[in-house]
N, C-alpha and C positions, 0 to 999 in steps of 0.2 A: 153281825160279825163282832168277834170279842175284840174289846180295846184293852192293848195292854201296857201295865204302866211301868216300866225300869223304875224299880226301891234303891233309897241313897239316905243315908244317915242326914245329909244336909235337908234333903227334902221333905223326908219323912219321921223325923221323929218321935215328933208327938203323933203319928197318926197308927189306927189300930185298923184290924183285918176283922172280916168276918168269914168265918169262919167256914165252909163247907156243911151243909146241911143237907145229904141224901147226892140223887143226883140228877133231880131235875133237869138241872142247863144240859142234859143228853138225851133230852127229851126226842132230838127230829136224828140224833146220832143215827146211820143206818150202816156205817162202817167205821170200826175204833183204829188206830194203828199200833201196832204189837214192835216186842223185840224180843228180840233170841231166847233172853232170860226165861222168858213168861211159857213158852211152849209144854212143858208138860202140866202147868196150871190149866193150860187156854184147852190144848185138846177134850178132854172130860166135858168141855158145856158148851164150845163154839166152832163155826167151823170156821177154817181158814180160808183164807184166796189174798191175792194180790192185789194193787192199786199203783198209780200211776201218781204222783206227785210232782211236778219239776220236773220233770222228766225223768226223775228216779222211779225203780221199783221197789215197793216197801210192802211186806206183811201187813192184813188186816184180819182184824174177826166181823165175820157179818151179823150185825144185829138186826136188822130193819130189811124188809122186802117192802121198801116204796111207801108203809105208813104207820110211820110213828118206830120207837126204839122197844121192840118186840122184847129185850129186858128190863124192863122198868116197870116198874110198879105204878100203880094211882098215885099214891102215899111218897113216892120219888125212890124209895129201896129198890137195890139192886135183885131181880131174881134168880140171881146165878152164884154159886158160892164161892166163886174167886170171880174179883172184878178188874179188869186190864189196867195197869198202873200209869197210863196217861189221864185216864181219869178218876183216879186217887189221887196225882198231883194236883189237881183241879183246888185253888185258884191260881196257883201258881205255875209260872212256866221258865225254864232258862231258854234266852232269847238271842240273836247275836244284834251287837250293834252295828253299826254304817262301817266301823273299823273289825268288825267283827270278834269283838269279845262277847263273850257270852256274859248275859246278865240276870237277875233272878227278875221279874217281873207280878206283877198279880192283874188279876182281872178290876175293869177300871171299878166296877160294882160291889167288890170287897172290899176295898180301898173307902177307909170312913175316918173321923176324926175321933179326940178321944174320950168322947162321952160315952162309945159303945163298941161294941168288939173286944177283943184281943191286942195287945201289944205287938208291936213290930221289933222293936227297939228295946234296949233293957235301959236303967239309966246311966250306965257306960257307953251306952252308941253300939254293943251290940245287937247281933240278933239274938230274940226269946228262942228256948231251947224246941220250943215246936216249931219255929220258921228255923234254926239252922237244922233239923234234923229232918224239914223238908227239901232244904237247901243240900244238904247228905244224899237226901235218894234222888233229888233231881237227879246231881251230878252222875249217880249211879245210873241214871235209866241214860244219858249222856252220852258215857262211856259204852252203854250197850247197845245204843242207836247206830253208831259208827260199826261197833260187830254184826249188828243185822243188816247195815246196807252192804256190808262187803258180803255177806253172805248172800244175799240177793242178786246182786251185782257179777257173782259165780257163778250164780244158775242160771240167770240170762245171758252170759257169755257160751255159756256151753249148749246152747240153743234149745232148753228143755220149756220157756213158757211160752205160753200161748192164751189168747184172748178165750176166756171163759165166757160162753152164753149162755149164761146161766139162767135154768127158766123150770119153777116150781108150779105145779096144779096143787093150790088150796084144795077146801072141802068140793064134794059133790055138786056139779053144776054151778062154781064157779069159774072164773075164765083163768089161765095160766098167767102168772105176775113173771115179767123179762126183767131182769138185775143186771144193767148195761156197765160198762166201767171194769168188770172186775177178769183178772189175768191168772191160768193155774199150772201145775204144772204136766207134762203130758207123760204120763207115767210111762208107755212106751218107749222114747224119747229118751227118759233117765233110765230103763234097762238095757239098751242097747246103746249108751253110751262106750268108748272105748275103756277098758281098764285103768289107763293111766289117769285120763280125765274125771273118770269115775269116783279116782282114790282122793283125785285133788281137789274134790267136793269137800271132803271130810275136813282139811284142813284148818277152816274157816266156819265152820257150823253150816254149810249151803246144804247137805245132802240132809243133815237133823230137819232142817228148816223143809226142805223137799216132803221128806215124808212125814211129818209134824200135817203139811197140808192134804196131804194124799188121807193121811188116817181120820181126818178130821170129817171128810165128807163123808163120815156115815152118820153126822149128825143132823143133816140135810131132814131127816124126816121130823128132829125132834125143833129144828125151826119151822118148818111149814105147821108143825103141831101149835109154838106159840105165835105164829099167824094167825091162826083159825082161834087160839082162843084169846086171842087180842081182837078179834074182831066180835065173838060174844060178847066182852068183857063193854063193847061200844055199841051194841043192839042194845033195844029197850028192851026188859021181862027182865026174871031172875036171871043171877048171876050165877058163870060157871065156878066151879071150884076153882081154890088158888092152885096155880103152876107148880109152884115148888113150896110143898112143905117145909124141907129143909133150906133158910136162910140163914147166911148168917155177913152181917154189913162189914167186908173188910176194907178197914181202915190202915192197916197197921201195912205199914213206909217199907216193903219188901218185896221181892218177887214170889219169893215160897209162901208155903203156908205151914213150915214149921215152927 
């Protein structure tokens, strides 16, 4: 489990970060958690479904059917051309405290002295322009946490989810892989909702969010595809060709990809 460290001018200021390098530490990820913003990035390469948190419902993309994180590369590169912005903030997290402020934190393993890394700190006691410009989109992906759970929080009021038993057949003569946990929404259900109810989906991004996941399951085939070649990729003999020719490593502190 990540240890995370609340950053303080007093306490940190000679100390530097390291930096994110690929995205290994999402190596066992088998489900990432999304927000509103991200839905027409996320549709084009993942599918959606739900998850249970705290007893909250919250948007996921599913990466992993049971072994290993079915986007990831050997080499730690993402192979999907937009990658979900919870793990683009990676090392850093806004966190609330015991009195509930929200704090920037880092993971306790990027957190080094200042013979090596990155600066935290300028020698003003601010933050360096790449930790306040992560500290920028934190607050942004923040702000959009709060718009996805109300948008969530809409479609389960209006009684449209339901526990997904979700269950893919890999290749020929393997056994079916069961994906327990995850919640969708029952499209029937959402068209035969009453008109009023229906409209006041909209209000809040819940009906976007609805069919963001509805459209999303047609990509069901093209993960059971990196299934099966995440599983060559781990047989002994040659190796199959790479999954996606086109990569490209996004980095860049945004939701779009303009």
């Amino acid at each position: 489990m990540a240890n995370w460290i609340p950053l303080s001018i007093g306490k940190h200021a000679a100390a530097n970060y390291l930096p994110r390098q690929g995205f290994a530490f999402a190596a066992n990820r088998q489900v990432v958690f999304i927000f509103l913003a991200e839905l027409a990035n996320l549709i084009p390469h993942y599918v959606l479904a739900f998850m249970r948190q705290n007893e909250r419902l919250q948007p996921v993309t599913v990466t992993g059917l049971g072994n290993g994180n079915l986007y990831l590369k050997t080499d730690g590169r993402w192979s999907a051309p937009y990658v979900p912005a919870l793990l683009r903030s990676h090392p850093f997290r806004l966190l609330k405290t015991d009195t509930q402020d929200q704090v920037l934190c880092i993971q306790a393993d990027h957190l080094v002295d200042g013979s090596k890394g990155q600066p935290l700190f300028d020698s003003k006691g601010n933050l360096t322009q790449p930790v306040k410009e992560m500290l920028n989109f934190l607050n942004a992906c923040e702000k959009n946490r709060q718009v996805t759970e109300a948008a969530c929080s809409g479609l389960e009021k209006t009684g449209v989810i339901e526990k997904w038993p979700l269950q893919v057949k890999p290749e020929e003569g393997q056994d079916p892989i069961q994906v327990d946990g995850l919640y969708r929404v029952n499209e029937n259900a959402l068209n035969t909702l009453n008109p009023e109810t229906f409209a006041g989906l909209r209000s809040h991004g819940a009906l976007a969010l609805a069919y963001a996941h509805l459209f999303s399951v047609s990509r069901l085939p093209g993960l059971v595809e990196r299934a099966n070649h995440h599983a060559q990729q781990q047989a002994p003999g040659p190796k199959a060709a790479d999954l996606e020719k086109l990569f490209r490593d996004d980095d860049i502190l945004r939701f779009n990809n303009v």
